[in-house]
N, C-alpha and C positions, 0 to 999 in steps of 0.2 A: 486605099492607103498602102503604100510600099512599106514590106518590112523584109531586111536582110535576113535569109534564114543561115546563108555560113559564105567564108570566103575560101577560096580554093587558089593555088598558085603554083602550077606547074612547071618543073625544071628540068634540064638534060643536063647531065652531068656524066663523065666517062664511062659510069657503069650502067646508065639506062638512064629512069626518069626518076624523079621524085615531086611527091605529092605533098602540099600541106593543107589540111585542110583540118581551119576551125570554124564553130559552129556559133550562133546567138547564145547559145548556154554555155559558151564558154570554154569548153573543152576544143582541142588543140591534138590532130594526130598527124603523124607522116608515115607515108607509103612510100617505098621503092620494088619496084621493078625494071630488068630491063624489057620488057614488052609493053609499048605505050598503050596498043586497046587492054591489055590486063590491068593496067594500073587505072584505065579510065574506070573500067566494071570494078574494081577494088573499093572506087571511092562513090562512083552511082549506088551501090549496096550499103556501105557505110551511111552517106547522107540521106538513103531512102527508110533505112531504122531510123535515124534521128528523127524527123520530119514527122514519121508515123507515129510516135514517141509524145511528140509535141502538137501534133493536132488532136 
């Protein structure tokens, strides 16, 4: 069975990238950076406490 563990929606905007990224639990953060692989490792660490958190 498929279950969403978070959704993630990535932006470029003038000053780099911005992240948003909520979770099944309901919690809601944004990242920015202008470095798109820092901002991808910003949110892989975020959603990998979550997950560990919740299993």
């Amino acid at each position: 069975m498929e279950e969403t563990l978070c959704s993630i929606e990535i932006v470029k905007d003038g000053k780099g990238y911005k992240a948003k990224v909520q979770t099944s639990l309901g919690r809601y953060v944004e990242y920015r950076n202008e470095d798109f692989e820092n901002l991808l490792q910003q949110v892989y660490e975020d959603i990998q406490e979550e997950i560990e958190t919740t299993i």
